[in-house]
Structure formats: C-alpha cells, structure tokens
C-alpha positions in Angstrom: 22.1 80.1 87.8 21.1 76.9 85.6 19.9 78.7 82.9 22.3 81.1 80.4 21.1 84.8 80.9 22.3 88.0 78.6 23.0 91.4 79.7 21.6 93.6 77.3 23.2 96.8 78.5 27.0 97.1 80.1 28.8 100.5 79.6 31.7 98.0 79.2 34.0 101.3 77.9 33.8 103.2 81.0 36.8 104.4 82.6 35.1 102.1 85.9 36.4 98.9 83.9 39.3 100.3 82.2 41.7 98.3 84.2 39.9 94.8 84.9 37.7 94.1 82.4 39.1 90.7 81.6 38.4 89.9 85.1 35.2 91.5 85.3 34.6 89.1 81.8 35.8 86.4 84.1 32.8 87.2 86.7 30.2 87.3 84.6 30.8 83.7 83.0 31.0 82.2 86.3 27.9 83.8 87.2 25.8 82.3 83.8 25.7 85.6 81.7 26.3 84.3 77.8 26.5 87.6 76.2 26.9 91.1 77.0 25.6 94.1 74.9 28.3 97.0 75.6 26.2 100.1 75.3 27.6 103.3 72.6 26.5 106.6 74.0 28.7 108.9 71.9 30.6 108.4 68.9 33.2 108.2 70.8 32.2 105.8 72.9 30.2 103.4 70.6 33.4 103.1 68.6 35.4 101.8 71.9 32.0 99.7 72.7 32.6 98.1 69.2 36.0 97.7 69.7 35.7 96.0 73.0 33.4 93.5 71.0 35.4 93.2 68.1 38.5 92.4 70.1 37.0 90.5 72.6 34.9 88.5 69.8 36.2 84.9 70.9 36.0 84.6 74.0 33.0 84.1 76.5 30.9 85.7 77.6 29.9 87.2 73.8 30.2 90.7 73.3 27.9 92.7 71.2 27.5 96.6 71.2 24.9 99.3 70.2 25.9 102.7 68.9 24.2 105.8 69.4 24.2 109.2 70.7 22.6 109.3 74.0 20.8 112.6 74.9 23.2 113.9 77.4 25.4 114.1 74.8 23.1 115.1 72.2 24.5 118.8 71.7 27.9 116.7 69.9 25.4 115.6 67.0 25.7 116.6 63.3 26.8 115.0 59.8 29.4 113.9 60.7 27.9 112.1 63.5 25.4 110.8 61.7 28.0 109.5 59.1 30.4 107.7 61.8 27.2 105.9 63.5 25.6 104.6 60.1 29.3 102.9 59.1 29.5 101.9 62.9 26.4 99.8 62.1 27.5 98.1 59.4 30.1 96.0 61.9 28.7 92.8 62.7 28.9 93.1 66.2 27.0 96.0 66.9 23.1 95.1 67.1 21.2 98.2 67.5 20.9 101.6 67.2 21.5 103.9 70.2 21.2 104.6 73.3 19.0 107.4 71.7 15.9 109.3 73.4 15.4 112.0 75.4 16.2 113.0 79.3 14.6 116.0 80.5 16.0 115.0 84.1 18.9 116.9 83.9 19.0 118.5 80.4 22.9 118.1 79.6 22.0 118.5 76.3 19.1 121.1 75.3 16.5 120.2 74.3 15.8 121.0 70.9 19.0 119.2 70.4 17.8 116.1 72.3 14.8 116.0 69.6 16.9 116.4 66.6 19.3 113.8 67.3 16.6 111.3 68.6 14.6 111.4 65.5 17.6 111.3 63.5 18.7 107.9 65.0 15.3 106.9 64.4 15.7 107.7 61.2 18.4 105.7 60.9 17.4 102.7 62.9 14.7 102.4 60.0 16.6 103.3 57.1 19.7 100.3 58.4 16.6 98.4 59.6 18.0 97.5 62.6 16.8 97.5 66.4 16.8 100.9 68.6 17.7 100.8 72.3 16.2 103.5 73.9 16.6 106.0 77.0 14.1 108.1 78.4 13.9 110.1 81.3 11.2 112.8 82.8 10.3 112.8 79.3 7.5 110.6 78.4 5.1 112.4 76.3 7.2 113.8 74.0 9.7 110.5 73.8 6.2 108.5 72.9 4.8 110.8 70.2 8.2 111.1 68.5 8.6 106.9 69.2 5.2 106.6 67.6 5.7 108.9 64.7 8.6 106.2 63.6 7.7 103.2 65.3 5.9 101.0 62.4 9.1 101.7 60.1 11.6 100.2 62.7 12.0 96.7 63.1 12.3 96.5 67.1 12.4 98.8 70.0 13.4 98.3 74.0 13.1 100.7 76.2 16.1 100.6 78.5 16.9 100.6 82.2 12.4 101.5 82.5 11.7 103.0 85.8 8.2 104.8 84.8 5.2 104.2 86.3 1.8 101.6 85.1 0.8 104.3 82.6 4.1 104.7 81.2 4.5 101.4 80.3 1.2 100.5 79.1 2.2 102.9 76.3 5.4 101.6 75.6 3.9 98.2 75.3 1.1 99.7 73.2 3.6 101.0 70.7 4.9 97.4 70.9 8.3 97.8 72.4 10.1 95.9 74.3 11.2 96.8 78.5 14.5 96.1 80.1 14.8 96.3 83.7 17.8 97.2 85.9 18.9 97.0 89.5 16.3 100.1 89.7 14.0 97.4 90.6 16.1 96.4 93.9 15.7 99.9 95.3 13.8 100.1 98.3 14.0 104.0 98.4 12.5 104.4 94.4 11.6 101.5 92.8 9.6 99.6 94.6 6.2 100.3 92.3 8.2 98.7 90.4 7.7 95.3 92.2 3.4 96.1 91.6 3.6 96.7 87.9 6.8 94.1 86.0 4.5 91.2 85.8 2.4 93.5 83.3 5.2 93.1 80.6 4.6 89.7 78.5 7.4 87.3 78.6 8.0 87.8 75.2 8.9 91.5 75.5 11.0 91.5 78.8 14.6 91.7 79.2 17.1 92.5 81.9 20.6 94.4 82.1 22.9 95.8 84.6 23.7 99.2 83.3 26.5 98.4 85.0 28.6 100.3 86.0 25.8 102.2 87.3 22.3 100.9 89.6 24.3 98.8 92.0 21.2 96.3 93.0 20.8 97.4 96.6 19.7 94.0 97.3 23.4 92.5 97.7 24.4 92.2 101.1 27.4 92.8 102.0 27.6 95.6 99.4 31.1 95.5 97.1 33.8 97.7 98.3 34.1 99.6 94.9 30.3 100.5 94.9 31.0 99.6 91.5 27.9 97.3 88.9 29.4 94.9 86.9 27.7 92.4 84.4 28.4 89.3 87.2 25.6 90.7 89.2 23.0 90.2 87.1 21.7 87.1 88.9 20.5 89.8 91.4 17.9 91.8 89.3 16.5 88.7 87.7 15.9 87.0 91.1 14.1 90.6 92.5 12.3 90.1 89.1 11.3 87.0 88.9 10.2 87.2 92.5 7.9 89.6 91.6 6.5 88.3 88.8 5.3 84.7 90.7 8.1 82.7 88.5 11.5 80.5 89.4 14.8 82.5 88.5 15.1 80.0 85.8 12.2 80.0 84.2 12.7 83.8 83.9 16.6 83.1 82.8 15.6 81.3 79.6 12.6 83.3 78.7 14.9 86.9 78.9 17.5 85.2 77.0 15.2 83.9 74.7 13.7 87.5 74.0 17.2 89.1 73.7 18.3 86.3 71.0 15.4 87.1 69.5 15.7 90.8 69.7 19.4 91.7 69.0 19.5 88.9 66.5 21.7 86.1 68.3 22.2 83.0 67.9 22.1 80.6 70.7 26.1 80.2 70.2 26.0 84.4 70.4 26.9 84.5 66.8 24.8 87.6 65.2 22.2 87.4 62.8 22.2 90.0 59.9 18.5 90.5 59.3 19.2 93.6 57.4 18.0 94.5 53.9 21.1 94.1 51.7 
C-alpha cells in the first residue's frame, strides 16, 4: 500500500492481543497503517485503551483511543462512570467519546439502560466538545431520534463498523455523520448489499477500521490460523471498498486517512489536535 491508511477502531485491550501486541504493532506498520484508534468500551477498558496509547505514544504506528461505555455493557453506568469517562477525556490521546449507542441485537444490557447511558455520553460528547464514535445494532429508529435530538450540539459523529441497509444510511448521512466500514463488507454470506450501497457515502465522510479482533475479512485466502483480526489486515477491507466504489486502493488510502485526520483531530505526523473549548 503506497499511501498511509488509519484504523479508526482496534479493541487493541482485548485479551486476543494480550500477549503480542508489539508484534501485532509490528504488522500493521509493515502493512501502511499510520495510526490506530484503540476503541474504550467500559471504563475498564477505555482506561487500558488509553494506557496502551499513552505507553505506546512513541512509537509507530500512533496510538490514539476513544472512551465510552458501549451498550452491552450499559447496565455498569452511573456517576461514577460518568465521572471516570469525562477525566478519561481530558488525556490527550483519547479522541472521542464512546463506543456509545444502542444494540437491540442481543440486549446484554436492558434497554432502558442502553438509552440512559447513550444520551449521557452524548451529553457529554457535547459538553467536552469532542467527537462520538458510535455503535448501533437492530436499533435504528430509536438510535436516530436520540442521535438527532443531540446531534447539532456535538462537533462530529461516525457511525462505526455500519452494516445497515440504503435507508439506514441515508439517515445517518442526513444527520451528517460520518460511516466506518469493516471487514463486514468482505462477507459473502451478509454483507454483500453492502458492495450496492458504499459508494453512496461522500469521500469526505468515509472511513475504514478492522474492529479487530473481531470481522476477520473473509476475503483473505489462506485464512490465518488464529481466526484472529488484527490492524495489519486493513489493506483488505479498503481494497473490497474501493473496488466497489469504482476507485484505485490508493486513491481511497489517502482520502480515508484524510477524513480520519480530519475527524479525530490528527496531525499528519499523528500528533492530536485539541480543538476543545478551554
């Protein structure tokens, strides 16, 4: 890959990298990704995400995090949630707010909780003025009237890992967000409408991430032994991506980087950009 390319969401704490992720680091530089954002999903969780980029702060690829209460684990939120996340986000190297939204998929959490703690990180994501990386699943009317109800007050959304249908998006892009796609999009068995609809999403408001250690892009032949994602396969989704969407791999590279400076507020070095109200 000629061009630089960010991953804009790694769960770079999971216990799937807890014994290689300097080599796993390695990977991903030899495959072109600049920077990584390691995605918070508890308190827990976006703490070790912002440690992994705190510690890891020199070195390349460029670590960033997010931290946020996903909505699997939205049952664990309270004051004293809301208190670690807002002085999580003060750290310089964490970039946005979340994963926050709504998963009515599977319902780990209930779902009055799940709307409580969205619109609280909302909230927040306003109030710190900062970015919101979003997750929503079986959930799309509710996660749009909620999203809408905040959406002029917060500076920029994405919605992460999208796999909805042409409808679906057209509203996210309507409430002006932005759309991250995964290896979801090299799934022959459930995302190929996905192939019909990407080229839809303006340049300007595209982005793409592994998830990894999760949506293994189907597309790599032979497939790794661990069945495991990692940040180094990235190449893969923006080649299904660009495919579809009638554009060279690099000319897609540099306009999804672009975006994500943009978006998360780096620097074309991957030093962070405080845009914040003081």
């Amino acid at each position: 890959m000629s061009a630089p390319i960010i991953d804009i969401g790694a769960n770079l704490g999971n216990k799937a990298f807890r014994e290689d992720l300097d080599a796993v680091l390695e990977r991903a530089l030899a495959a072109g990704v600049e920077a990584i954002v390691a995605t918070g999903t508890s308190v827990t969780a976006s703490r070790g995400a912002w440690e992994i980029a705190e510690k890891k702060r020199a070195r390349s690829p460029r670590l960033f995090a997010t931290a946020g209460i996903h909505p699997h684990h939205a049952s664990t939120f309270g004051p004293d949630a809301l208190v670690a996340l807002r002085e999580l986000c003060s750290r310089p190297e964490v970039v946005a707010v979340g994963e926050c939204g709504l998963d009515f998929d599977r319902n780990f959490s209930p779902k009055d909780d799940q709307l409580l703690c969205f619109e609280a990180q909302l909230e927040l994501a306003a109030e710190l003025q900062m970015p919101v990386f979003l997750h929503e699943r079986s959930a799309h009317q509710d996660f749009a009237r909620i999203l809408a109800k905040h959406r002029s007050r917060i500076p920029r959304a994405v919605v992460h890992c999208f796999t909805g249908a042409g409808d679906e998006l057209a509203r996210y892009l309507d409430l002006d967000c932005h759309i991250g796609i995964t290896g979801w999009i090299c799934d022959e068995r459930r995302g190929t409408h996905l192939l019909d609809i990407v080229s839809r999403i303006p340049k300007e408001r595209l982005m793409v991430e592994t998830d990894a250690p999760y949506i293994l892009p189907r597309t790599i032949k032979p497939k790794p032994k661990s069945h495991r994602n990692e940040p180094s396969l990235l190449p893969y989704v923006l080649r299904t991506v660009a495919a579809a969407r009638k554009e060279s791999p690099e000319e897609l590279a540099q306009s999804t980087t672009a975006t994500a400076r943009a978006f998360f507020g780096l620097r074309d070095a991957g030093e962070a950009i405080s845009d914040r109200e003081p």
